[in-house]
C-alpha positions in Angstrom: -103.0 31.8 -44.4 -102.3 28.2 -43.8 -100.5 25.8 -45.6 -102.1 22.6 -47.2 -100.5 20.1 -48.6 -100.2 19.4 -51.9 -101.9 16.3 -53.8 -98.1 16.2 -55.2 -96.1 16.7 -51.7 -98.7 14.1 -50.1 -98.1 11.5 -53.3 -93.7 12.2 -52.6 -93.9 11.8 -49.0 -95.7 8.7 -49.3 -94.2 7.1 -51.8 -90.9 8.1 -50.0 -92.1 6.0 -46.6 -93.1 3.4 -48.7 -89.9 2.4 -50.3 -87.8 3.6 -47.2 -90.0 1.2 -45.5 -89.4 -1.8 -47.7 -85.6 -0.7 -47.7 -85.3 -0.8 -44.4 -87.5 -4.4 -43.9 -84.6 -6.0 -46.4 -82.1 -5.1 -44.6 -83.5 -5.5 -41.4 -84.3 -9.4 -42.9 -80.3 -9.7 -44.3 -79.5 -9.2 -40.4 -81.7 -11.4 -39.1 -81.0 -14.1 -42.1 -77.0 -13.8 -41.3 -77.2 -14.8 -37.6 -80.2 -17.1 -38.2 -77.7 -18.7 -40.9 -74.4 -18.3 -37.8 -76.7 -20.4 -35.3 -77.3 -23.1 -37.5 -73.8 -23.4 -38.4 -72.8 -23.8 -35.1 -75.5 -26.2 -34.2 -74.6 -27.9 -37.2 -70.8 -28.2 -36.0 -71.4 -29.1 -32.3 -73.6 -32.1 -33.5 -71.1 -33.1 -35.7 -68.2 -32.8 -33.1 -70.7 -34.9 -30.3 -70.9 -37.6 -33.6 -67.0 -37.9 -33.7 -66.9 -38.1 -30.0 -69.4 -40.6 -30.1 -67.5 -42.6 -32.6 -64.1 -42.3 -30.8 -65.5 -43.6 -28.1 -67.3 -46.0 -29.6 -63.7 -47.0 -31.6 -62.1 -47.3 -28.3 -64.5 -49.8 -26.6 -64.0 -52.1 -29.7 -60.2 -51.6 -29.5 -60.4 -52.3 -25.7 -62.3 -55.4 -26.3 -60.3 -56.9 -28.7 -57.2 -56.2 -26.9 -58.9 -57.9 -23.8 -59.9 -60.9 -26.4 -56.7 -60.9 -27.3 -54.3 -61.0 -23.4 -54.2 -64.7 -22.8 -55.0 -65.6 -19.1 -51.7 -65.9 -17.6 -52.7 -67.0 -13.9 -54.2 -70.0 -15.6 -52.7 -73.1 -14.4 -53.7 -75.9 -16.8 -51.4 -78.5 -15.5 -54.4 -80.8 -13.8 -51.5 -82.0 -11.3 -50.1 -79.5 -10.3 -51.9 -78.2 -6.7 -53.2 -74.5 -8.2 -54.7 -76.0 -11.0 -57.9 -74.3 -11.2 -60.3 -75.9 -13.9 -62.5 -72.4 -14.3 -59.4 -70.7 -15.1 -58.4 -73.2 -17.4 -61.5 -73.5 -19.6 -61.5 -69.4 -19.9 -58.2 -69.7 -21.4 -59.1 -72.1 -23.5 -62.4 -70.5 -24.8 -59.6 -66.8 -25.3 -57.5 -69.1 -27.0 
């Protein structure tokens, strides 16, 4: 004597797959969604930490510059009699001054 299923133990056991297999795809998704969500937080972070880099650096040029603009030319001799005098020299402190 053999066994045949059931129309009721067929309908149970494929139900049963059916919402264990849409249990497991929404968890399965949660997992993939939370280190989808972690990667893009850390891209997110590096780019911003290459901006403030960026703008350091950036900050630092200016300061540079404005230091530079801002050193007169000490080696300039603008005394036209005196033998060093060097009229280049004197004009670019002039034009810093």
């Amino acid at each position: 004597m053999s066994m045949a299923p059931t129309p009721l133990v067929n309908k149970v056991v494929r139900y049963s797959a059916l919402i264990g297999g849409i249990g497991y795809g929404i968890l399965h998704r949660r997992s993939l969604q939370k280190d989808w969500d972690a990667k893009a937080l850390q891209k997110e972070q590096k780019r911003k930490d290459e901006l403030v880099q960026k703008a350091k650096e950036e900050y630092a040029k200016i300061k540079n510059a404005a230091q530079q603009k801002l050193t007169p030319v000490v080696d300039a001799v603008t005394n036209p009699d005196d033998p060093n005098f060097d009229l280049e020299k004197a004009f670019e402190r002039w034009e810093k001054e």
